[in-house]
CHARMM-style PDB file with segment names, atoms N, HN, CA, C and O in Angstrom:
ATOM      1  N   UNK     1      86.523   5.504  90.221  1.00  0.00      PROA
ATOM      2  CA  UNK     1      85.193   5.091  89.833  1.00  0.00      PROA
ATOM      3  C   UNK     1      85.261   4.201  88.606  1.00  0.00      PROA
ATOM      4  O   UNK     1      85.882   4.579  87.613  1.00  0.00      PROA
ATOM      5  N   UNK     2      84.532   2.824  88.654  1.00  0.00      PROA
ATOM      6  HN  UNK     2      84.028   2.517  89.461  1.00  0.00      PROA
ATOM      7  CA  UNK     2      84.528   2.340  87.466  1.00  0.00      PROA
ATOM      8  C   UNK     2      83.080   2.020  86.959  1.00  0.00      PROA
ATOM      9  O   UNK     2      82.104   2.040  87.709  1.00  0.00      PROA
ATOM     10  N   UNK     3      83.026   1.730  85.651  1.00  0.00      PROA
ATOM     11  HN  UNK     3      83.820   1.714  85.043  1.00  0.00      PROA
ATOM     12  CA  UNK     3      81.688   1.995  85.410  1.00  0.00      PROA
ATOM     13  C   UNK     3      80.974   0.207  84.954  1.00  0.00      PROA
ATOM     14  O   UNK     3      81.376  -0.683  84.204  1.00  0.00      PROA
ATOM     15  N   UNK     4      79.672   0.365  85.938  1.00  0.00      PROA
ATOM     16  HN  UNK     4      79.345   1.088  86.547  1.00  0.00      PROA
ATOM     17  CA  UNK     4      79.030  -1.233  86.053  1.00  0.00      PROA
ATOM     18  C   UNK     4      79.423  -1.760  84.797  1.00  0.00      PROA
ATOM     19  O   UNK     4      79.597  -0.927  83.908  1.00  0.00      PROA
ATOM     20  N   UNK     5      79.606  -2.987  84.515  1.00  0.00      PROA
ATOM     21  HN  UNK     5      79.464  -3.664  85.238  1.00  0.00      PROA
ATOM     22  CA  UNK     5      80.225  -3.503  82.894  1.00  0.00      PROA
ATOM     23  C   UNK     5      78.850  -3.972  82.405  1.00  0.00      PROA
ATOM     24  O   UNK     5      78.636  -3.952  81.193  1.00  0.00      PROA
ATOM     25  N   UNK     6      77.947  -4.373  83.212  1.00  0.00      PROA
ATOM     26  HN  UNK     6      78.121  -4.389  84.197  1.00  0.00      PROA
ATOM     27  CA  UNK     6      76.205  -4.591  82.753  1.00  0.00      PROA
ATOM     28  C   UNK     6      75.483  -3.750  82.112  1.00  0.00      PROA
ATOM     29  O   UNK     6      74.621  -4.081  81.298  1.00  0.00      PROA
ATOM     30  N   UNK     7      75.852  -2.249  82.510  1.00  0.00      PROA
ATOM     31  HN  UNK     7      76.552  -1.980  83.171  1.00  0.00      PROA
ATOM     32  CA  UNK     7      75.412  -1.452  82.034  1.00  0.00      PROA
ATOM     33  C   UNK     7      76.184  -0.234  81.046  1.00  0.00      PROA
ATOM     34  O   UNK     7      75.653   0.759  80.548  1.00  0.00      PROA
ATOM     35  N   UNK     8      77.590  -0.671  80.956  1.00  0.00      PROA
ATOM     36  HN  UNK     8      78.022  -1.477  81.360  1.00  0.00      PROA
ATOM     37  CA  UNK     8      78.070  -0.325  79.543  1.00  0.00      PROA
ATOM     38  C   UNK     8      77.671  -1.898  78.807  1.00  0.00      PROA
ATOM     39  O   UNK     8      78.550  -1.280  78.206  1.00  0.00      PROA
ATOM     40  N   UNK     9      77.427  -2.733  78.456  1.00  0.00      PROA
ATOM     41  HN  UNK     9      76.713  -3.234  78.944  1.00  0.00      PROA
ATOM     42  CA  UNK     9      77.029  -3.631  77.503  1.00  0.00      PROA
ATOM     43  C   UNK     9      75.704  -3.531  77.234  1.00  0.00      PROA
ATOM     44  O   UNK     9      75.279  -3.959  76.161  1.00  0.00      PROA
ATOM     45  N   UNK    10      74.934  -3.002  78.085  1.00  0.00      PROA
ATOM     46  HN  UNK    10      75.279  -2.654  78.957  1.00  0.00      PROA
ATOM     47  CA  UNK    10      73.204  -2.366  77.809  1.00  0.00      PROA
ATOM     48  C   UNK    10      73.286  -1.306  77.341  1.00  0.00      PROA
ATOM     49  O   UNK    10      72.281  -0.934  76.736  1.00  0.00      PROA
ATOM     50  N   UNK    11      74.392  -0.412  77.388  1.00  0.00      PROA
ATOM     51  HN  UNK    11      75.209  -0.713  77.879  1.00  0.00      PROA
ATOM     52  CA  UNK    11      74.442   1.088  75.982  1.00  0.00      PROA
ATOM     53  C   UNK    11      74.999   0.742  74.613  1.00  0.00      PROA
ATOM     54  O   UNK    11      74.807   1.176  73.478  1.00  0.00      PROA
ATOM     55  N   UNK    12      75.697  -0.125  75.103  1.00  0.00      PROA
ATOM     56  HN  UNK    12      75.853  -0.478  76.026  1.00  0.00      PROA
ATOM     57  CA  UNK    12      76.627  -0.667  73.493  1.00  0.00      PROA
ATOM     58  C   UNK    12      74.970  -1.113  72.841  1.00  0.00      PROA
ATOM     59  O   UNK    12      74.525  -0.918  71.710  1.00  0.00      PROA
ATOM     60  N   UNK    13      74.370  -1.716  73.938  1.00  0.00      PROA
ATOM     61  HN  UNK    13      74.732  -1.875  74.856  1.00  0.00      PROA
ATOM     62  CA  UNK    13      73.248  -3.018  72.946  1.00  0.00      PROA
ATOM     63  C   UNK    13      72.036  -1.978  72.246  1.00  0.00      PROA
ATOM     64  O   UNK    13      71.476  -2.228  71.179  1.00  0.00      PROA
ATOM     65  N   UNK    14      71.777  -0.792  73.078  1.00  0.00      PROA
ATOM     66  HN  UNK    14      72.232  -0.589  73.945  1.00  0.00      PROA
ATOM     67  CA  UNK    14      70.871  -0.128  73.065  1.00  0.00      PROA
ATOM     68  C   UNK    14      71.155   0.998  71.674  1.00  0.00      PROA
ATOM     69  O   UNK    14      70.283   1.600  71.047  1.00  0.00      PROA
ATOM     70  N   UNK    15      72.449   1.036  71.483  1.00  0.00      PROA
ATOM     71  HN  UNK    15      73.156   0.547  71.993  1.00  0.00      PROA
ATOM     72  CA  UNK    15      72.982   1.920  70.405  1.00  0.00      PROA
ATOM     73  C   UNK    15      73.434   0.891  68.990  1.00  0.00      PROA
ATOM     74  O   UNK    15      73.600   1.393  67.879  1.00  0.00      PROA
ATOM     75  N   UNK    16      73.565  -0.355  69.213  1.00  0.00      PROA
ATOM     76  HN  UNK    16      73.430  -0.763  70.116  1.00  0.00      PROA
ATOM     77  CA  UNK    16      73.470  -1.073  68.095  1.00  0.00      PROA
ATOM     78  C   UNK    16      72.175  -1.487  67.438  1.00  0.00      PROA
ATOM     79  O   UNK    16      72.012  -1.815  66.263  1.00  0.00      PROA
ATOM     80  N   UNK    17      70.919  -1.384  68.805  1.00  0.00      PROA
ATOM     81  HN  UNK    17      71.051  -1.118  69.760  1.00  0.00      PROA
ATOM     82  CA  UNK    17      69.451  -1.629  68.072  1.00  0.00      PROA
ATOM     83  C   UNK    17      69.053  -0.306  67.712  1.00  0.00      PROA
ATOM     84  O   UNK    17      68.215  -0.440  66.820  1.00  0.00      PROA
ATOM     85  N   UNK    18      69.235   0.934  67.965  1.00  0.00      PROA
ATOM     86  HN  UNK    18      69.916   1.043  68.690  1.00  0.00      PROA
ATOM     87  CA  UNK    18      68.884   1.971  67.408  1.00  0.00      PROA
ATOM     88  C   UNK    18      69.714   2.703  65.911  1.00  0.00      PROA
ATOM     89  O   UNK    18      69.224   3.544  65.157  1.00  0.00      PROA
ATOM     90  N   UNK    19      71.020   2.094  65.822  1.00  0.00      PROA
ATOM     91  HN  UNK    19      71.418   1.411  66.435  1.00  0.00      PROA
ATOM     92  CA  UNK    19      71.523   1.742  64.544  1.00  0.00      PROA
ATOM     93  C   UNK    19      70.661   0.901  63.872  1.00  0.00      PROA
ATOM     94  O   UNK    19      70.116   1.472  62.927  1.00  0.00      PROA
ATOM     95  N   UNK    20      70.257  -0.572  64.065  1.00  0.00      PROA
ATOM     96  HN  UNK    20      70.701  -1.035  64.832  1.00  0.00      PROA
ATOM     97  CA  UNK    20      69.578  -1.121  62.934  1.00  0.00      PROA
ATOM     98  C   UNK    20      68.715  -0.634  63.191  1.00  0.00      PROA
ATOM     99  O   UNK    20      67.985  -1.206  62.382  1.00  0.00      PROA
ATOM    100  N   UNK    21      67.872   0.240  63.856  1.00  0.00      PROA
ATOM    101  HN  UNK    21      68.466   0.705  64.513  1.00  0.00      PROA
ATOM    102  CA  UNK    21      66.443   0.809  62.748  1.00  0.00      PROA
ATOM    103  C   UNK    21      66.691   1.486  62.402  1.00  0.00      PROA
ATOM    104  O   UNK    21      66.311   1.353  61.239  1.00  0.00      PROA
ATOM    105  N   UNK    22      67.302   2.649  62.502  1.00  0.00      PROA
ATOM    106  HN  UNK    22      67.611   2.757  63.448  1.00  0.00      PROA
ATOM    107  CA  UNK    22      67.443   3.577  61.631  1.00  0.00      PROA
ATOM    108  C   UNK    22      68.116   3.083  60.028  1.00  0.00      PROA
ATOM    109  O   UNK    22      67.964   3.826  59.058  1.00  0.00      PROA
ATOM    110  N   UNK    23      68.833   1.803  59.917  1.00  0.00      PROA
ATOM    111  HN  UNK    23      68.957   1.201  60.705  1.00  0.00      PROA
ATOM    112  CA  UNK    23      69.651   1.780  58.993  1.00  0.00      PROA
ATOM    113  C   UNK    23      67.988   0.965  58.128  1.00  0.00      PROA
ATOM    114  O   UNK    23      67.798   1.166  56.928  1.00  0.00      PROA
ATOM    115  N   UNK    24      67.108   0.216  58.860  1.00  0.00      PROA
ATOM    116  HN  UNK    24      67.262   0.053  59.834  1.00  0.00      PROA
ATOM    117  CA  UNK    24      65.803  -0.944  58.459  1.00  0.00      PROA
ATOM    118  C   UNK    24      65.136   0.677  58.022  1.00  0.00      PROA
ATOM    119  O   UNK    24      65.143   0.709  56.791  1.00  0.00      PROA
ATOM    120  N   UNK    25      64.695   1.718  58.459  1.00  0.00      PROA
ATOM    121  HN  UNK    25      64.688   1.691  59.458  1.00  0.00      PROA
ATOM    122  CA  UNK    25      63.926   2.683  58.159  1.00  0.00      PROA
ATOM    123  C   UNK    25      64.197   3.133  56.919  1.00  0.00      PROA
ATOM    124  O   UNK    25      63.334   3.283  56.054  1.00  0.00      PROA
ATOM    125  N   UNK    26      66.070   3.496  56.692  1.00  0.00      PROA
ATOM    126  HN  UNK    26      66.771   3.374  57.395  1.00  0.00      PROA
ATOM    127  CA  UNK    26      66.487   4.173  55.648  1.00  0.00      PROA
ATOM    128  C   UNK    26      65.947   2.901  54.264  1.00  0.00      PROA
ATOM    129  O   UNK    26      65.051   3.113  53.447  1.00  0.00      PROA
ATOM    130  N   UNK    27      66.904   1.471  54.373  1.00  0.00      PROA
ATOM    131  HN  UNK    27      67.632   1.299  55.037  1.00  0.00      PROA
ATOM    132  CA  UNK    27      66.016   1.038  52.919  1.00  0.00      PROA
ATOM    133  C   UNK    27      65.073   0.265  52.984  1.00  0.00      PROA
ATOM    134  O   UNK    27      65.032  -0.661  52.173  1.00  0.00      PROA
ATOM    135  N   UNK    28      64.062   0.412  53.943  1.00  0.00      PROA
ATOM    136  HN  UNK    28      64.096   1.164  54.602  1.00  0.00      PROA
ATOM    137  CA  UNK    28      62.550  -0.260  53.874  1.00  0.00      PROA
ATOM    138  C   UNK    28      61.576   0.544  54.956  1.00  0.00      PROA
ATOM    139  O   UNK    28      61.108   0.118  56.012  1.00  0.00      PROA
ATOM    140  N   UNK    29      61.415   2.001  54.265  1.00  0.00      PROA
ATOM    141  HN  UNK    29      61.795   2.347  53.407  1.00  0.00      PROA
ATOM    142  CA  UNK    29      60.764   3.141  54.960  1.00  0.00      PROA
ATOM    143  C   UNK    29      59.120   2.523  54.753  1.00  0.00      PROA
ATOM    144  O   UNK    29      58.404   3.115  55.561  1.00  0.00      PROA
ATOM    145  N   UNK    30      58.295   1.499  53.905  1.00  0.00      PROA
ATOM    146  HN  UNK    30      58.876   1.018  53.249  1.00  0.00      PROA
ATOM    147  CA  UNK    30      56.704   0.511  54.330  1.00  0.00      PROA
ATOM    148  C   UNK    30      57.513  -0.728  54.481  1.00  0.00      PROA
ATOM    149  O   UNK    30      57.523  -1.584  53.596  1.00  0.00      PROA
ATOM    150  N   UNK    31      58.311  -0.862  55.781  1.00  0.00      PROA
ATOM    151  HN  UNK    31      58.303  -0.167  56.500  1.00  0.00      PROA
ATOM    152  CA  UNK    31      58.714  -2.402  55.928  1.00  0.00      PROA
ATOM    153  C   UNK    31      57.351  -3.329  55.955  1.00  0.00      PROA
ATOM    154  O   UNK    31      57.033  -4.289  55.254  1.00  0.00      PROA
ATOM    155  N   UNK    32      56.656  -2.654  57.058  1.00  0.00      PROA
ATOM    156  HN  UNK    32      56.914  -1.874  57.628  1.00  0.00      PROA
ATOM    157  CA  UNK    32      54.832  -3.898  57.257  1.00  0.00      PROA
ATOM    158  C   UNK    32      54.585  -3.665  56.373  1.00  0.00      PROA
ATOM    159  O   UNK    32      54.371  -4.838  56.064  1.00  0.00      PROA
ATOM    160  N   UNK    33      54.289  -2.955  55.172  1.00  0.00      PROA
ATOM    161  HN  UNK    33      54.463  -2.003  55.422  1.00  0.00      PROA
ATOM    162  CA  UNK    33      53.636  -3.203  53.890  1.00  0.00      PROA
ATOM    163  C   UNK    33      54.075  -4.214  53.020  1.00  0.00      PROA
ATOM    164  O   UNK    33      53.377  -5.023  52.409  1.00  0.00      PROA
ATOM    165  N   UNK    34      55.949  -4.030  53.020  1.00  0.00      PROA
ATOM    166  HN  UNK    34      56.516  -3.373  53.517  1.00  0.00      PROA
ATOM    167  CA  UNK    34      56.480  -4.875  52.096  1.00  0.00      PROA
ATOM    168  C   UNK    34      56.121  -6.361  53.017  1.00  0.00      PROA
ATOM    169  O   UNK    34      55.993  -7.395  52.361  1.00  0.00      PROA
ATOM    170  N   UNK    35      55.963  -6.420  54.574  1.00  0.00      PROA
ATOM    171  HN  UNK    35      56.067  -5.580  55.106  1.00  0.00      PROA
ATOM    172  CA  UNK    35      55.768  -7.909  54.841  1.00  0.00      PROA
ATOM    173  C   UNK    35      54.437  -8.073  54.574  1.00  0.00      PROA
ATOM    174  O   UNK    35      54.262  -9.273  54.360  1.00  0.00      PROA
ATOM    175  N   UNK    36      53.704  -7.640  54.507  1.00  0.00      PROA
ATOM    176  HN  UNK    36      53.846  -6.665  54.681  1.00  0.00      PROA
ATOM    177  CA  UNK    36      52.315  -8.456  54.424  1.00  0.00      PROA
ATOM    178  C   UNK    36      52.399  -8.589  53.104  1.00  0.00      PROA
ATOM    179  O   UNK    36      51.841  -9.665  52.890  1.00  0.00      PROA
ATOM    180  N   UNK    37      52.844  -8.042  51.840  1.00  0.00      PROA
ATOM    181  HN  UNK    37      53.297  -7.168  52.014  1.00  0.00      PROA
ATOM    182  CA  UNK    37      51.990  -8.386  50.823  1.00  0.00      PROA
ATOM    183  C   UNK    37      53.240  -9.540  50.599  1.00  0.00      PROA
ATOM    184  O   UNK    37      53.615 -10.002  49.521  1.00  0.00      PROA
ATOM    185  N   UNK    38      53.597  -9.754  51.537  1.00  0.00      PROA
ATOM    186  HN  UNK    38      53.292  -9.379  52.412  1.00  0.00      PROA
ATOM    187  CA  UNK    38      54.991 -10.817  50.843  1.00  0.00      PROA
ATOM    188  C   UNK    38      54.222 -12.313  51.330  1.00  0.00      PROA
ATOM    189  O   UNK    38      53.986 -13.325  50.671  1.00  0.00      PROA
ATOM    190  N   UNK    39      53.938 -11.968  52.827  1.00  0.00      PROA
ATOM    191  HN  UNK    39      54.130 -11.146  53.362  1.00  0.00      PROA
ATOM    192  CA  UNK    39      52.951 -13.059  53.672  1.00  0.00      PROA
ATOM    193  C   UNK    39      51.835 -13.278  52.747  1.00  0.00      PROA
ATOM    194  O   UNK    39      51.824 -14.492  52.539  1.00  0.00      PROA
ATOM    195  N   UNK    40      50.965 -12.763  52.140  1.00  0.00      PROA
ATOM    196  HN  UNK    40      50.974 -11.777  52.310  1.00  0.00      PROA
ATOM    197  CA  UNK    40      49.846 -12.681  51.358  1.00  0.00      PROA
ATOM    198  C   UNK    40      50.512 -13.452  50.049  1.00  0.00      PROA
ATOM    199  O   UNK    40      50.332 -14.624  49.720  1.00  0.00      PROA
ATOM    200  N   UNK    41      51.037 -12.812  49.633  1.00  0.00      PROA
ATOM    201  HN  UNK    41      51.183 -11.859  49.899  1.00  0.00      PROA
ATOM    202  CA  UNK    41      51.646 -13.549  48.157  1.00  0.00      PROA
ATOM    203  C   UNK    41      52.122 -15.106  48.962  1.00  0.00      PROA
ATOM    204  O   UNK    41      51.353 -16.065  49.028  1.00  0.00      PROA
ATOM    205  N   UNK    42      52.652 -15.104  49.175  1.00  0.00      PROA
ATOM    206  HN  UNK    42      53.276 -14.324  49.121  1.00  0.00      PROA
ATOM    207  CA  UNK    42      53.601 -16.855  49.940  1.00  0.00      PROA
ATOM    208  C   UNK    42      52.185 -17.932  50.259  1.00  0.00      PROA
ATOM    209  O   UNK    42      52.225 -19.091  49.845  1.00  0.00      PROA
ATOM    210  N   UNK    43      51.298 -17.555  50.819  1.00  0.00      PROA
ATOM    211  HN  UNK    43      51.265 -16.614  51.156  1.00  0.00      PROA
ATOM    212  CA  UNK    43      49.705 -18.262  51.346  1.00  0.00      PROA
ATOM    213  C   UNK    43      48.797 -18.284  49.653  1.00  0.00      PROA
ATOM    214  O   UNK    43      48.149 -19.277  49.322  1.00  0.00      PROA
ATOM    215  N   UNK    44      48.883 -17.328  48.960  1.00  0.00      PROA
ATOM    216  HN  UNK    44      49.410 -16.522  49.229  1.00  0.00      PROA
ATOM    217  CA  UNK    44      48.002 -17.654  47.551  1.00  0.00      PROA
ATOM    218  C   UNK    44      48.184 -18.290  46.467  1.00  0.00      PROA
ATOM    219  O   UNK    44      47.355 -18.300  45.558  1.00  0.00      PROA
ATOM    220  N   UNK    45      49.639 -19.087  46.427  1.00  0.00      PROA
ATOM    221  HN  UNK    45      50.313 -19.080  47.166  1.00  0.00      PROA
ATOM    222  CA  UNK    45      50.149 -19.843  45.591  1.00  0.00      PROA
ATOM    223  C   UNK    45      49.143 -21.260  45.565  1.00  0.00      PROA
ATOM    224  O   UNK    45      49.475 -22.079  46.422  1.00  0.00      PROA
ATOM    225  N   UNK    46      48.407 -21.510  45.028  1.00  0.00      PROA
ATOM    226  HN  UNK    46      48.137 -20.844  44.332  1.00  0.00      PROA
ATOM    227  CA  UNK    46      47.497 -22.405  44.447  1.00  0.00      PROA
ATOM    228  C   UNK    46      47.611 -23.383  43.828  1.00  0.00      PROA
ATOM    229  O   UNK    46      46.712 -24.192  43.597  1.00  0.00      PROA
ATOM    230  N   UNK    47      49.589 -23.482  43.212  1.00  0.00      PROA
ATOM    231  HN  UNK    47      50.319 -22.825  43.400  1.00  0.00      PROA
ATOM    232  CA  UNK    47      49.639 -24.922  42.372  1.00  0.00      PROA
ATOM    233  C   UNK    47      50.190 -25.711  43.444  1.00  0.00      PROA
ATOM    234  O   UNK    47      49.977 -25.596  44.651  1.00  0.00      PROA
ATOM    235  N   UNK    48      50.986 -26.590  42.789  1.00  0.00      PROA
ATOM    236  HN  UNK    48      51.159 -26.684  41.809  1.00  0.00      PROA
ATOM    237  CA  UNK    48      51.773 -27.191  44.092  1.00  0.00      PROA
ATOM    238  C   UNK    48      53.209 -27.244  44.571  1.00  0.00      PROA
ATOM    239  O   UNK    48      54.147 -28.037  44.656  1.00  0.00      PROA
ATOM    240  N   UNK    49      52.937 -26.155  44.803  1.00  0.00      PROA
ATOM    241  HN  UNK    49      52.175 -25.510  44.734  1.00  0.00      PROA
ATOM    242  CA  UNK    49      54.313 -25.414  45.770  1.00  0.00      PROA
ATOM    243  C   UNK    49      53.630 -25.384  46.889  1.00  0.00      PROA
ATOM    244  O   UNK    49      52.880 -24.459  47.199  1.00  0.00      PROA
ATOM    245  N   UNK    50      53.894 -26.644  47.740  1.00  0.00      PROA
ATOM    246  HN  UNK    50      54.503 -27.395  47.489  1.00  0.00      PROA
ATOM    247  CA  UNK    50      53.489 -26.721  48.842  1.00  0.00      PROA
ATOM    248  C   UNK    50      54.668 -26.147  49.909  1.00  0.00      PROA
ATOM    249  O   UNK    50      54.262 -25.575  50.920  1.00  0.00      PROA
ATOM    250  N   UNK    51      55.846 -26.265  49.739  1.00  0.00      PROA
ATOM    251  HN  UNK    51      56.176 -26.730  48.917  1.00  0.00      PROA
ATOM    252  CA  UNK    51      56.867 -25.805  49.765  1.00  0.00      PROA
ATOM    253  C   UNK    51      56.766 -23.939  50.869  1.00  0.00      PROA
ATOM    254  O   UNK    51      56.893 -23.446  51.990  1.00  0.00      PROA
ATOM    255  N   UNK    52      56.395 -23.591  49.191  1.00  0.00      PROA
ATOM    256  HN  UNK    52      56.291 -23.991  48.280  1.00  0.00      PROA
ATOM    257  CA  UNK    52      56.079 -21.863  49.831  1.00  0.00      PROA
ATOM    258  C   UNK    52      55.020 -21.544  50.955  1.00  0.00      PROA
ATOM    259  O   UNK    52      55.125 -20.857  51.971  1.00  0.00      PROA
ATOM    260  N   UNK    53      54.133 -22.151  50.524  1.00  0.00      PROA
ATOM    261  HN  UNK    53      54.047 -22.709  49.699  1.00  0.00      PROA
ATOM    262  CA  UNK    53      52.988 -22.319  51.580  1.00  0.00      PROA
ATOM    263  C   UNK    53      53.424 -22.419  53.208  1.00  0.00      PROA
ATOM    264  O   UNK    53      53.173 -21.622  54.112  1.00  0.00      PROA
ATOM    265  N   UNK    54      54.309 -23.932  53.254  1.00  0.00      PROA
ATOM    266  HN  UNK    54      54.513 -24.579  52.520  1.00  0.00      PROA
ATOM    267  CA  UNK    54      54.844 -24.242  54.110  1.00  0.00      PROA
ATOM    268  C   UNK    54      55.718 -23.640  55.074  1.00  0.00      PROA
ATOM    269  O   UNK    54      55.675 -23.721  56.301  1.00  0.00      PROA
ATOM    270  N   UNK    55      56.828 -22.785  54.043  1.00  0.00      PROA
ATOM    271  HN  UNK    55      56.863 -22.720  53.045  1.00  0.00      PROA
ATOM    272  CA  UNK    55      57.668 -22.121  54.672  1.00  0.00      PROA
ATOM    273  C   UNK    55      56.969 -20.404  54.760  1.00  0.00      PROA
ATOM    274  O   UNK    55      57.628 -19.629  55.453  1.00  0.00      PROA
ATOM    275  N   UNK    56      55.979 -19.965  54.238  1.00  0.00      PROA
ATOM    276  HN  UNK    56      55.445 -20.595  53.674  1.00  0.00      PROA
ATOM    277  CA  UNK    56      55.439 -18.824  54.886  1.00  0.00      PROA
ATOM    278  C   UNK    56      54.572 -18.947  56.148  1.00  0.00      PROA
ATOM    279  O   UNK    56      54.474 -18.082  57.018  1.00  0.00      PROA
ATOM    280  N   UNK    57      54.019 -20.017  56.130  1.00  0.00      PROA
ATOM    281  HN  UNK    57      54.098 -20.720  55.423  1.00  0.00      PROA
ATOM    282  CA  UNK    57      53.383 -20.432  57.608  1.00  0.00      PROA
ATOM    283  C   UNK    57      54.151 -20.497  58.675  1.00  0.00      PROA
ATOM    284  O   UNK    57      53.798 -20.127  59.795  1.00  0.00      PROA
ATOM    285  N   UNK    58      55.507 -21.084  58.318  1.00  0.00      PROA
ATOM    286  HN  UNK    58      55.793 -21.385  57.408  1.00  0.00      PROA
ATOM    287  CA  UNK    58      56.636 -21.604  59.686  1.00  0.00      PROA
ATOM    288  C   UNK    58      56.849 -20.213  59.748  1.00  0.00      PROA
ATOM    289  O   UNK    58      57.041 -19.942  60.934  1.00  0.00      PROA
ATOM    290  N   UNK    59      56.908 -19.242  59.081  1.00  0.00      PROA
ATOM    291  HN  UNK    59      56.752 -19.462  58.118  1.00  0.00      PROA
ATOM    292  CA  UNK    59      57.385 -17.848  59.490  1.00  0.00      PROA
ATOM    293  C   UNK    59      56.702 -17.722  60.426  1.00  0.00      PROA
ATOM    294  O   UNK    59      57.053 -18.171  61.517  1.00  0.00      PROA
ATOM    295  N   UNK    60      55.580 -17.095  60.254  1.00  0.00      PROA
ATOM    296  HN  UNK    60      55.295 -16.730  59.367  1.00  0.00      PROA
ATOM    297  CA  UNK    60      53.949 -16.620  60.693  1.00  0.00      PROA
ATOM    298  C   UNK    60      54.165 -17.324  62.063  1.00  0.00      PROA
ATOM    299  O   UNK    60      54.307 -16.659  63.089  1.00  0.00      PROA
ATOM    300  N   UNK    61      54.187 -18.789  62.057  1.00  0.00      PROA
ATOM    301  HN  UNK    61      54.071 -19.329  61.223  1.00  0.00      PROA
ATOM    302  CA  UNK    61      54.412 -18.971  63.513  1.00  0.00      PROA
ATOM    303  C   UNK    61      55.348 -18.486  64.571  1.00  0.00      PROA
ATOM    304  O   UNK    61      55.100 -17.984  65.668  1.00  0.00      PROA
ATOM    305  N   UNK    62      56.398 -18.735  64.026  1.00  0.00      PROA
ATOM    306  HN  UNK    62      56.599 -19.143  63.136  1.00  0.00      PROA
ATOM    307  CA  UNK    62      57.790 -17.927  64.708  1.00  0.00      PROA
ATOM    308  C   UNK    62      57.958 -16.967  65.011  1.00  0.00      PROA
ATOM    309  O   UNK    62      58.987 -16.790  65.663  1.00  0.00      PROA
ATOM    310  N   UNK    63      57.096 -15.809  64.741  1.00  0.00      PROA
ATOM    311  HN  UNK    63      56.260 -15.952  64.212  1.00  0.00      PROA
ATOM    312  CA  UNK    63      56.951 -14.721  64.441  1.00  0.00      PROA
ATOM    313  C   UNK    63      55.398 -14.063  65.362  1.00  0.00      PROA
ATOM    314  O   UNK    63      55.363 -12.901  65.765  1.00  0.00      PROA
ATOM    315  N   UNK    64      54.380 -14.918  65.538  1.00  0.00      PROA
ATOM    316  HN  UNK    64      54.408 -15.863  65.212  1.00  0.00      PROA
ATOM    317  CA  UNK    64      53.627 -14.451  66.293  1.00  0.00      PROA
ATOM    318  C   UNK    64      52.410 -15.575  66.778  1.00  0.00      PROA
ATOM    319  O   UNK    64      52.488 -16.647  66.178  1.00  0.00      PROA
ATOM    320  N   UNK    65      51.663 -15.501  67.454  1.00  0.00      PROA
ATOM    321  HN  UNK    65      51.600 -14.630  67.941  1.00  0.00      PROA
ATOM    322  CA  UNK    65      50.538 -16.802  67.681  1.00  0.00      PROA
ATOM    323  C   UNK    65      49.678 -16.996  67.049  1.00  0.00      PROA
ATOM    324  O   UNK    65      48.969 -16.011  66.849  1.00  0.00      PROA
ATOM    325  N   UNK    66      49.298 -18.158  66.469  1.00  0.00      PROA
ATOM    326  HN  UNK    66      49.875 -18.958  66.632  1.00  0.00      PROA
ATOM    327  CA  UNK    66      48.488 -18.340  65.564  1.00  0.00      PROA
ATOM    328  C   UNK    66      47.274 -19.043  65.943  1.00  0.00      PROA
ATOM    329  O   UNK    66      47.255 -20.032  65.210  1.00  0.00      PROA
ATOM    330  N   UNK    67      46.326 -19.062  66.638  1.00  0.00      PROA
ATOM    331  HN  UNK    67      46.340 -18.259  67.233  1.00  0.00      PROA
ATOM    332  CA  UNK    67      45.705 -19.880  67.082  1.00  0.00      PROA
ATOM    333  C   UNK    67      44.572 -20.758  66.402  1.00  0.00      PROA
ATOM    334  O   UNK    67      44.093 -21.706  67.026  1.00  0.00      PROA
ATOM    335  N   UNK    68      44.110 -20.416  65.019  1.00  0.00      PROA
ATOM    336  HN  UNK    68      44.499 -19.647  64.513  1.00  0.00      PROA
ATOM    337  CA  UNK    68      43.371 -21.000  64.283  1.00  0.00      PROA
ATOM    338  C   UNK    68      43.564 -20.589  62.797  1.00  0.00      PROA
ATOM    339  OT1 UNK    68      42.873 -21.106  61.919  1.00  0.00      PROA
TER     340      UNK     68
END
């Protein structure tokens, strides 16, 4: 008997993403807290660091749909 190689590389994958959360849980146990107020801070910069603005938006997009 040998075992499908598709589906030992879907346990390897499935046990390396349940390693990184547990390892994302241990040092960022309010990860969405620490991102929003990071997203929030990056959008309220008011001088001209258009820069930050810029590159917290390209996140925001990449990251989810933005439609207006």
């Amino acid at each position: 008997m040998e075992k499908d190689p598709v589906k030992m590389e879907m346990e390897v994958h499935m046990k390396q993403q349940k390693s990184l959360h547990d390892h994302f849980y241990f040092y960022y146990p309010n990860k969405s807290k620490l991102i929003m107020n990071a997203l929030v801070s990056g959008l309220s910069i008011v001088e001209d660091q258009v820069q930050v603005n810029r590159g917290t938006l390209d996140f925001l997009i990449s990251h989810m749909p933005i439609k207006s």
